[in-house]
VEXDREN-2710 file (C-alpha; in Angstrom, 1 decimal):
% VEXDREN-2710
k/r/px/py/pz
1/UNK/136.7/115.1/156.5
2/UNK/138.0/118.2/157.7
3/UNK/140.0/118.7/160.8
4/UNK/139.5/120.9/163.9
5/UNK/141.8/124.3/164.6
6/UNK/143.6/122.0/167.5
7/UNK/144.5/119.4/165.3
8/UNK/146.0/121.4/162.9
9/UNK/150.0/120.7/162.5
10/UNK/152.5/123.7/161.5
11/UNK/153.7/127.1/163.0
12/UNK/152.1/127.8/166.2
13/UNK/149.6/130.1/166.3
14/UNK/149.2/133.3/168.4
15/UNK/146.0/133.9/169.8
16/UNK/144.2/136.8/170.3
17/UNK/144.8/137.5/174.0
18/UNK/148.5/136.7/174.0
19/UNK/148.5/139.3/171.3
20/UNK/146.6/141.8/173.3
21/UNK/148.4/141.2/176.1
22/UNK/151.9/141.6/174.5
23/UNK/150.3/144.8/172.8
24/UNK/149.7/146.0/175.6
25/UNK/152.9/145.9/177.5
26/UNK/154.8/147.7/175.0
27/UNK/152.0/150.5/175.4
28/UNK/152.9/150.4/178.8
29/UNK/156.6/150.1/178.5
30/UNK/156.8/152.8/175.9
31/UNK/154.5/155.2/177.9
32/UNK/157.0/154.6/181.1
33/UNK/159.8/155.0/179.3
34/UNK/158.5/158.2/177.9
35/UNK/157.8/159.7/180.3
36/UNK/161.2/159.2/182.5
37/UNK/163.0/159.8/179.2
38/UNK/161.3/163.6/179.2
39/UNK/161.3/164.2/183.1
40/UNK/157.6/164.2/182.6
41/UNK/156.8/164.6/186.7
42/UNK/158.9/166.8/187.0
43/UNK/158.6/169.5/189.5
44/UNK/161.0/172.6/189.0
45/UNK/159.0/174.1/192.6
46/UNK/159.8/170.9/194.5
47/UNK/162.7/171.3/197.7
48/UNK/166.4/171.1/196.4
49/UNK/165.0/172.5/192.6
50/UNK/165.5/175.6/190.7
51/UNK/163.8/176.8/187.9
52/UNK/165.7/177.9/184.7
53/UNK/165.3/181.5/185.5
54/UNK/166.2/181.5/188.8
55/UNK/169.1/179.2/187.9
56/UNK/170.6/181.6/185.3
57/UNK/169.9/184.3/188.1
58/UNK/171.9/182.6/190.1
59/UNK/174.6/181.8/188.1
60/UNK/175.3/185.1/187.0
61/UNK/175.1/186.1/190.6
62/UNK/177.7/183.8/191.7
63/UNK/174.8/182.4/194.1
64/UNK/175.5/178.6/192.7
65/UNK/178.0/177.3/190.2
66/UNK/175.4/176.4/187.1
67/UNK/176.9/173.0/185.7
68/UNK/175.8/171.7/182.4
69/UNK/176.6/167.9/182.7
70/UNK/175.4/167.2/178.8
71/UNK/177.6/165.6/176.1
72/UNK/180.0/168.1/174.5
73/UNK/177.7/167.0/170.6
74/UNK/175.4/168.7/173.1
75/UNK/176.6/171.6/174.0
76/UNK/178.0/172.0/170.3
77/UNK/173.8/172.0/168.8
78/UNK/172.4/174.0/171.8
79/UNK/175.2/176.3/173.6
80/UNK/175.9/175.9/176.9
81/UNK/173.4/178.6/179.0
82/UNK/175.4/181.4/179.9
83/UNK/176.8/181.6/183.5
84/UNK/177.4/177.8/183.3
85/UNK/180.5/175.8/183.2
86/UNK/180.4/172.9/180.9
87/UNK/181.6/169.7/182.3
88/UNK/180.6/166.1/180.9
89/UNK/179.3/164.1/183.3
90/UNK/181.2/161.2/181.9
91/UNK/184.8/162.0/182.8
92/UNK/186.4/159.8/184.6
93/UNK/187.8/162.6/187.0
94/UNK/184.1/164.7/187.3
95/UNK/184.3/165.4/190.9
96/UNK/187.8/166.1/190.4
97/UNK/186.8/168.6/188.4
98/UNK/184.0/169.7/189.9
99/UNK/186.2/170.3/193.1
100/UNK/188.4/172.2/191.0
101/UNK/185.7/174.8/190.2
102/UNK/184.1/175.2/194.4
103/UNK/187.5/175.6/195.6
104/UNK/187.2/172.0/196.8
105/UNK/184.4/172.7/198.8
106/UNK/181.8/170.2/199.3
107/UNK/179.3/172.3/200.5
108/UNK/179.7/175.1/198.2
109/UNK/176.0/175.3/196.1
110/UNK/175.6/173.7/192.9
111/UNK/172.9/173.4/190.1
112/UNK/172.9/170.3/188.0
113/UNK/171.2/171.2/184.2
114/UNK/171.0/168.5/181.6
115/UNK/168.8/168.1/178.8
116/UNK/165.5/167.4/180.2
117/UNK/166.5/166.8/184.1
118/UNK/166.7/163.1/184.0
119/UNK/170.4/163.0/184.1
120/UNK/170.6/166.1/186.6
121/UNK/168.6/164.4/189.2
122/UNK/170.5/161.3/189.2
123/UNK/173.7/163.0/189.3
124/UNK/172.5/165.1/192.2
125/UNK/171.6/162.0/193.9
126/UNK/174.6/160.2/193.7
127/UNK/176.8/163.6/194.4
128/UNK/174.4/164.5/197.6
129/UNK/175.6/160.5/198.6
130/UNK/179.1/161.4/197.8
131/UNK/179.3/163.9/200.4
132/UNK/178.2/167.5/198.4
133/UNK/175.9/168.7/200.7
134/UNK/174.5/171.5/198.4
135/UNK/173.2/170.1/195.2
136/UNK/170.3/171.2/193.2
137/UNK/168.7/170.1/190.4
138/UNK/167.8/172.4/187.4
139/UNK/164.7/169.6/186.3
140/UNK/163.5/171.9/183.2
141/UNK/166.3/171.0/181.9
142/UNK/168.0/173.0/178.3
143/UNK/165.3/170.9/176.2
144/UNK/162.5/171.0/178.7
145/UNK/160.8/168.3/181.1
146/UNK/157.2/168.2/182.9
147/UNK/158.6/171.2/184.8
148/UNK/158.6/173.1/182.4
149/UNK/159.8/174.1/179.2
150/UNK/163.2/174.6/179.2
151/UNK/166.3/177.2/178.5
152/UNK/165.7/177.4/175.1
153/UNK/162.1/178.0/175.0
154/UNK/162.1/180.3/177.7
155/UNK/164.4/182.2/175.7
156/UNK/167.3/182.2/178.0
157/UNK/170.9/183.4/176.5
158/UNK/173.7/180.5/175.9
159/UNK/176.8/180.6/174.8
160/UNK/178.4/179.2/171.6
161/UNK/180.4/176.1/172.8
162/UNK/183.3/174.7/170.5
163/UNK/186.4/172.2/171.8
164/UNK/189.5/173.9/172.9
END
């Protein structure tokens, strides 16, 4: 006598839709994550943003003070783009530090550049909310993002960064 699939004791058994269904929420998952993890919308053209170009143009200028906010193991593979100060957006005293460099001055202009602009545009949001009333965001990022392709591709100079 043989017994039916329901009547079978032992490890439980997936079925085909939970499988699906679980498939596809890591697709999901993994294509939102992507695409906030490269800036994917990303719009280097959209109101408060600067493209690399016109970010290193300014810089040099003295327009806006160009502020890498990567990891110093960052700045150590890549460089740091010329005309920009390096400053890890993890220390304790950032604004500190970033006052040190406008004079103090909250409404002096500032460009935010990361990696890909993910960090950038949250750091410009939580700055703008701290009372800077000049930020920008550099969204193409060193690495490149949806708006674009980045310092390095676009060839732009940096500088060789090392620990003093």
């Amino acid at each position: 006598m043989s017994k039916s699939n329901s009547e079978i004791k032992g490890p439980a058994r997936i079925s085909r839709r939970a499988f699906g269904l679980g498939a596809g929420a890591l697709v999901v998952g993994g294509a939102v994550f992507g695409s906030r993890w490269f800036n994917i919308a990303a719009d280097a053209e959209a109101k408060g943003n600067l493209r690399v170009e016109d970010a290193h143009k300014a810089a040099l200028s003295g327009a806006v003070l160009l502020v890498d906010i990567r990891r110093p193991d960052e700045w150590q593979r890549t460089g740091v783009g010329e005309g920009a100060v390096a400053l890890d957006m993890r220390r304790d005293d950032f604004i500190d530090a970033l006052l040190e460099h406008t004079a103090g001055r909250e409404d002096s202009p500032v460009a935010l550049i990361c990696a890909r602009g993910v960090r950038s545009r949250g750091l410009t949001a939580r700055l703008t909310s701290a009372g800077f009333t000049n930020m920008i965001d550099v969204p193409e990022g060193m690495l490149g993002s949806g708006a674009g392709p980045g310092w390095l591709k676009r060839g732009l100079p940096v500088v060789a960064w090392s620990p003093t």
